[in-house]
Each structure stands twice: as structure tokens, then as C-alpha cells.
C-alpha positions as CSV (number, residue, x, y, z in Angstrom):
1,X,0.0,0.0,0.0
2,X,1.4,3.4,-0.8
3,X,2.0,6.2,2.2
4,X,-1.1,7.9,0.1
5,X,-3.4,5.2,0.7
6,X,-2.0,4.7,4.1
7,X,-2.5,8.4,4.8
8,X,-6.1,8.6,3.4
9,X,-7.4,5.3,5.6
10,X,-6.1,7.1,8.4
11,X,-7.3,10.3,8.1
12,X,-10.8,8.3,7.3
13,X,-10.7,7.3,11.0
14,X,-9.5,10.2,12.0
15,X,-12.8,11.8,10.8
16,X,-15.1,9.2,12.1
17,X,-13.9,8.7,15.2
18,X,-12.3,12.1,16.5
19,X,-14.4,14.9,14.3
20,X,-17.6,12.5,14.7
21,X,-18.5,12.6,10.8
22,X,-19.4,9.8,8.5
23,X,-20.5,11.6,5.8
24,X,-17.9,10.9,2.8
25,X,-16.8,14.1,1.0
26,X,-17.0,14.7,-3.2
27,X,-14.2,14.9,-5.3
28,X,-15.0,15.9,-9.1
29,X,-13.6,13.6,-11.7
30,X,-14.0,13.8,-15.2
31,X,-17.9,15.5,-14.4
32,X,-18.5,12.7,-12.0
33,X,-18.3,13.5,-8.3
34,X,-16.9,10.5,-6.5
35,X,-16.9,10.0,-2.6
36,X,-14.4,9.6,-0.7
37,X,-14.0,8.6,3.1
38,X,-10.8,11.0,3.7
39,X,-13.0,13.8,2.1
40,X,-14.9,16.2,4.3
41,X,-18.1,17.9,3.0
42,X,-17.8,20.9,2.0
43,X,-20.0,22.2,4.5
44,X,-17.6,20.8,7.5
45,X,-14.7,22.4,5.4
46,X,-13.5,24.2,8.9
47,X,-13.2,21.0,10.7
48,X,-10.2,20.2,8.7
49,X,-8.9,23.0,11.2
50,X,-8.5,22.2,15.0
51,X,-10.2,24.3,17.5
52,X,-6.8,26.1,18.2
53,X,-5.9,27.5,14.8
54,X,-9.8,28.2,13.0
55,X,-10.7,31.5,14.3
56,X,-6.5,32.8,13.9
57,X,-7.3,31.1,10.0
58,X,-10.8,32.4,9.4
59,X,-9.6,35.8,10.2
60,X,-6.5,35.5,8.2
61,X,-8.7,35.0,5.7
62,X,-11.1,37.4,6.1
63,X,-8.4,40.4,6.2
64,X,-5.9,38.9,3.4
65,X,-6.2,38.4,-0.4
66,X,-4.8,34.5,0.2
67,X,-7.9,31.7,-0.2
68,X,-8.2,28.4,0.8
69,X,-7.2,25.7,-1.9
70,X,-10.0,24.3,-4.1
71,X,-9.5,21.3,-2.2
72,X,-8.6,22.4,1.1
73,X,-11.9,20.1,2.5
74,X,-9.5,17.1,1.8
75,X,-8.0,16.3,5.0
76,X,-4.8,15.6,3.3
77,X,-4.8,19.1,2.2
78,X,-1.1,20.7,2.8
79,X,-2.7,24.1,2.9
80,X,-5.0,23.0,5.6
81,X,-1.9,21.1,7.6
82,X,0.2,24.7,7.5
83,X,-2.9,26.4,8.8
84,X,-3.0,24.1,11.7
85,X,0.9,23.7,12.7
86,X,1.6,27.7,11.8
87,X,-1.3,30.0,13.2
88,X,-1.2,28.9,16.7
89,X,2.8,29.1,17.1
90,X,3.4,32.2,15.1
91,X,0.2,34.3,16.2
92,X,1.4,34.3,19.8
93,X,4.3,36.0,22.1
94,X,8.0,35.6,20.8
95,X,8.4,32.7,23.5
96,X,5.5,30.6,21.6
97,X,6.9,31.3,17.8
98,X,10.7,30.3,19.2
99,X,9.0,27.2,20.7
100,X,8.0,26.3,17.0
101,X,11.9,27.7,15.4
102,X,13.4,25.8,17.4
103,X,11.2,22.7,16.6
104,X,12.8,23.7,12.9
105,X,16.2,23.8,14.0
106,X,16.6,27.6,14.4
107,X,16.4,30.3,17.3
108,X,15.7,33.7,17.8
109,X,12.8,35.6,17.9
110,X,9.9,35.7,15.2
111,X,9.5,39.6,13.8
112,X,7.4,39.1,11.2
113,X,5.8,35.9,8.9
114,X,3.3,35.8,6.5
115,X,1.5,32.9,5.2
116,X,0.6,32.2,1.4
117,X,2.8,35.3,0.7
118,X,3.5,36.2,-2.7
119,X,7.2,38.3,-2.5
120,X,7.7,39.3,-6.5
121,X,4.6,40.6,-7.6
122,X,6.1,40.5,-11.2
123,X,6.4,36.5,-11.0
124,X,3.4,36.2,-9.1
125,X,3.7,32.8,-7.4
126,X,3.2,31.7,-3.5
127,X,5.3,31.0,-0.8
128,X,3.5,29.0,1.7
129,X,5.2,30.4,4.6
130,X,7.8,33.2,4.9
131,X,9.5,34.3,8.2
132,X,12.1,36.4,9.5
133,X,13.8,36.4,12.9
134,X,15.6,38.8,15.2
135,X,18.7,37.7,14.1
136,X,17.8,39.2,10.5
137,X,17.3,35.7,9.2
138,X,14.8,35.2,6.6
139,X,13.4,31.5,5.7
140,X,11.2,30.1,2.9
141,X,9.4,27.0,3.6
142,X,7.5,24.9,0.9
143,X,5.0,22.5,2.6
144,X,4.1,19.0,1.2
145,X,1.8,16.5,3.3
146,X,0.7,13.7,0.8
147,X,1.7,15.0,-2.6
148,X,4.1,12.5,-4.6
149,X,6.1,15.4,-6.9
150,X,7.0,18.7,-7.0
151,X,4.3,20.9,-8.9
152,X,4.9,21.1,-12.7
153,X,4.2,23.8,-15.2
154,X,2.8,23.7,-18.4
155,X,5.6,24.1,-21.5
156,X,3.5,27.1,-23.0
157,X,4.9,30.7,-24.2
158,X,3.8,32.4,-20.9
159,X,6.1,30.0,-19.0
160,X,8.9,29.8,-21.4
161,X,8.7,33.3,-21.6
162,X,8.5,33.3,-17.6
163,X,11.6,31.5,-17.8
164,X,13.8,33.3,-20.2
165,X,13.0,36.6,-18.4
166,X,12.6,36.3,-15.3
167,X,14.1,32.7,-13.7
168,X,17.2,32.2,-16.1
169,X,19.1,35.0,-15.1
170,X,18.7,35.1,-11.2
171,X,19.5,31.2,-11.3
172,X,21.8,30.9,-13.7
173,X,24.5,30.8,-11.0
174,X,23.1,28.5,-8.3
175,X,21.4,25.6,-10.7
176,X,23.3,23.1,-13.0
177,X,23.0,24.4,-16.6
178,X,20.9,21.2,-17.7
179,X,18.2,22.3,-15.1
180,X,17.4,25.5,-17.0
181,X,16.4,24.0,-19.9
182,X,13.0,24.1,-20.5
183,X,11.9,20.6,-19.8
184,X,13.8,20.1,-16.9
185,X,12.7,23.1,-15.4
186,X,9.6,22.7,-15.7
187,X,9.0,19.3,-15.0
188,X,9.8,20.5,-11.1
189,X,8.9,23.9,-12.1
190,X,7.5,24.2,-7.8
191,X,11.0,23.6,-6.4
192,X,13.4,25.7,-8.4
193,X,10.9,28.6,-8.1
194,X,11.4,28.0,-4.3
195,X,14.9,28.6,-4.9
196,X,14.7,31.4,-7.2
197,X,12.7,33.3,-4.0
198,X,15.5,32.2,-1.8
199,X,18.2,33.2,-3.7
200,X,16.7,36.7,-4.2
201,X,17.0,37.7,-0.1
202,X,20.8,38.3,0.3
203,X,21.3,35.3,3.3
204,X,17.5,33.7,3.1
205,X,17.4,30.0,3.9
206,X,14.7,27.3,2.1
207,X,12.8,24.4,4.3
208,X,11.0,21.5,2.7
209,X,8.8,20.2,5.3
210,X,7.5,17.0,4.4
211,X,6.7,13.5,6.4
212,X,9.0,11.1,6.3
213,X,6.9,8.5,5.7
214,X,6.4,9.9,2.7
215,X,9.5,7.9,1.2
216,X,8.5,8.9,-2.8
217,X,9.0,12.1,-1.8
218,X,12.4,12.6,-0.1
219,X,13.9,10.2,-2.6
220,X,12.1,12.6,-5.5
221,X,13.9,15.9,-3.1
222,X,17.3,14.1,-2.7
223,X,17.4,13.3,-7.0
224,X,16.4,17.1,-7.3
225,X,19.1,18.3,-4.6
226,X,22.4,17.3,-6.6
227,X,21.4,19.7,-9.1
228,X,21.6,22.8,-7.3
229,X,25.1,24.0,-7.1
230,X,26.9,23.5,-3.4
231,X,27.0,26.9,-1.8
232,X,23.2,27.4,-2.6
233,X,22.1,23.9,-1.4
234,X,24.2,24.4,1.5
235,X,21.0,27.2,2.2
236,X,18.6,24.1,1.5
237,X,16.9,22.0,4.6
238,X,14.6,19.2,4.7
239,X,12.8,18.7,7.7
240,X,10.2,16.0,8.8
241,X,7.1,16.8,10.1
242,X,7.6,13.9,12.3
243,X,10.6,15.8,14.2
244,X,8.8,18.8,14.2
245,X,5.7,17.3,15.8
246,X,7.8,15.2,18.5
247,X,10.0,18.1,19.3
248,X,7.4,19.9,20.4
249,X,5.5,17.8,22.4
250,X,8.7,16.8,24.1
251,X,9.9,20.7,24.9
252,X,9.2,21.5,28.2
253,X,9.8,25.1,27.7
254,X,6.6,24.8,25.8
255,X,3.1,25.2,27.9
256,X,1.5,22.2,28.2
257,X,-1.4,23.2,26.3
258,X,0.3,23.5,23.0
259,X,2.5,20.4,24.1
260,X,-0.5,18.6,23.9
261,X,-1.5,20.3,20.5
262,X,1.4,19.2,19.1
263,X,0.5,15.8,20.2
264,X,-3.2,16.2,18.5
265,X,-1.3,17.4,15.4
266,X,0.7,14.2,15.4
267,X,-2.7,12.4,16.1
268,X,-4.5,13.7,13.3
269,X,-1.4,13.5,10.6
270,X,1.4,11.1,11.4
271,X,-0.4,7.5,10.4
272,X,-0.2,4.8,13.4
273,X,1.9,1.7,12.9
274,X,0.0,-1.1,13.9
């Protein structure tokens, strides 16, 4: 069984026996709208936040031009997941943002972040998280739950053109030549626009936060990683949501309350070996 399947039968339980609902969600195929257990209903679409993070999220998106994913009612939505691990740690004092930093490997004090940002209006793509710390700095961070790929981008004039004036030049000294051309490129057109963001912020770093039981995808990151030239991927972290979840409920500088939400986090997302 793949870690997709895995992941989907246990975030089916998850909904039936933690959020109470049996209802399987819709997911339109070809016209046809097939259900599916791992699926909420649109209607119970804020469920697929926990009590914690939903009113921080609603009003984030209330105030902010960002929106939720078409399918951000699929409780293997990535967008959904980032709501849930960033909006209680970040909205609160600088000793509940360190708590999640440090759970990322870094210190210092949070100073601004920003979810769903978009930094170059001119290129016009998202980053799903962006921080910056007292120390001055600055980190990118590219969230994956249960995809098996980096996103890809359609080989038509507005992307080739994208690429010849806007991403060549920029990355022409931190990717191997080979990546720059057109297929290449755009066959993993999601993680070398990552790095063309980081690369623009003099000092910035770039964290892929993924679960490792998610094996496609590392082994997908580690093929992609070789490509990017050694001082640049020397700015490049992958970190497992696994450590990030454990560390957290294992800090005792952290209050208990949002030790034990990093344990429901871990519940709801990190499948159970039988």
C-alpha cells in the first residue's frame, strides 16, 4: 500500500472517530463526483482545522487576499496542515513562535511571517510560509503532506517566456545548466521557483517540510538536490514533520497546552503503525 493510501485510511478514521463525521466528501472527476472517506463535506470544510488555529485562519482570511485551496476540504490538504501547525505558534508571544523555530532547527525571535505570501509581484507565485527572525534571518518553507512530486508547469509561451526573463538569469549561477532548460525546469517547475525566491533575499534559507513516511517524496527531493550547485544547497533544509511534531511535544519550555497540541497534530497527521 502506498503512504497515500496509508495516509487517506487514516485520516478516514480520524474523521469518524475524533471529528464525529461519517459523511464521505466529493471529489469531481471527469464530471462525475466521486466520494471519498478522507474527504470532508464541503460544508464541514473548517473542521479540517482544530479548535486552536480556526478562528486565527478564518480571520487570516477574512483580512488577506490568500484563499483556501479548491480542495482544502480534503484532510490531506497541505494548505489545511500549515494552517494548523503555523497559526497557533506564530500568532502568539515571541516565546510561543521560538518554541515552533526551534522545533525547525533555528532560534531567535519571530519579527514578522506571513502565510501564502507572494514576495515578487512581477512572478506572481506563492510561498506558503515566509519568516524572519531577530537575528535578520529570513526562511522560505515549501509545505508537502501527501503529494508525490514537485508541482509542474505547463511548456506554453507564458512559462517559457517566464523562464527566459525572469528565472534564467537570477538562477543561472546556483542551478546546474541542464536544469534551465525548458523541460527540466519545468517538470519541477514548484522547487526551483522556491529557490529562485531564496536566492533573491541576500542570506535567506529554504525548508522543505514533508513527512517522512512519505518515502517517494524525499527520494524525488534528494534526486532534485544534486542539481543545485553547493553553496546554494548548503542554504537548502529538509525537515520531517515527524521531528517537528515530537519536538514539540517533548519541549518543556513549551506550555502544556500547546504540548498537547502538538501531540493532536501528530494524532490527526502522522499515520499509526499497527
Amino acid at each position: 500500500m502506498t503512504y497515500q493510501s496509508e495516509l487517506n485510511r487514516h485520516l478516514a478514521e480520524y474523521k469518524r472517530t475524533v471529528l464525529g463525521i461519517s459523511e464521505a466528501g466529493l471529489y469531481r472527476y471527469r464530471g462525475v463526483d466521486l466520494p471519498y472517506e478522507h474527504i470532508l463535506p464541503v460544508c464541514h470544510r473548517r473542521r479540517n482545522l482544530l479548535a486552536e488555529a480556526e478562528p486565527l485562519a478564518e480571520r487570516f482570511l477574512n483580512n488577506n487576499p490568500a484563499k483556501r485551496h479548491r480542495y482544502f476540504h480534503h484532510l490531506n490538504s497541505s494548505q489545511a496542515f500549515a494552517f494548523n501547525l503555523f497559526f497557533p505558534f506564530f500568532s502568539g508571544a515571541n516565546e510561543i513562535s521560538s518554541i515552533l523555530l526551534e522545533a525547525f532547527g533555528q532560534y531567535g525571535k519571530l519579527t514578522a511571517w506571513q502565510l501564502e505570501d507572494i514576495p515578487d509581484k512581477r512572478e506572481g507565485t506563492n510561498i506558503d510560509v515566509w519568516w524572519k527572525a531577530d537575528n535578520g534571518l529570513q526562511t522560505f518553507c515549501e509545505v508537502k503532506l501527501s503529494e508525490t512530486s514537485f508541482g509542474k508547469a505547463k511548456l506554453d509561451d507564458d512559462h517559457l517566456t517566464k523562464l527566459r526573463t525572469i528565472y534564467a538569469e537570477r538562477l543561472r549561477d546556483h542551478l546546474e545548466p541542464a536544469q534551465l532548460e525548458p523541460s527540466a525546469f519545468f517538470r519541477d517547475y514548484q522547487f526551483y521557483r522556491n529557490i529562485w525566491h531564496m536566492v533573491g533575499t541576500e542570506g535567506s534559507r529554504l525548508i522543505f517540510l514533508l513527512p517522512r513516511a512519505n518515502t517517494g517524496l524525499w527520494k524525488h527531493l534528494d534526486g532534485l538536490l544534486p542539481c543545485v550547485l553547493p553553496a546554494t544547497r548548503a542554504r537548502i533544509s529538509a525537515v520531517a514533520i515527524e521531528d517537528v511534531l515530537r519536538r514539540i511535544a517533548a519541549d518543556h519550555d513549551c506550555p502544556q497546552p500547546l504540548r498537547s497540541y502538538g501531540t493532536r497534530l501528530a494524532e490527526k497527521y502522522i499515520i499509526r503503525q499497527n
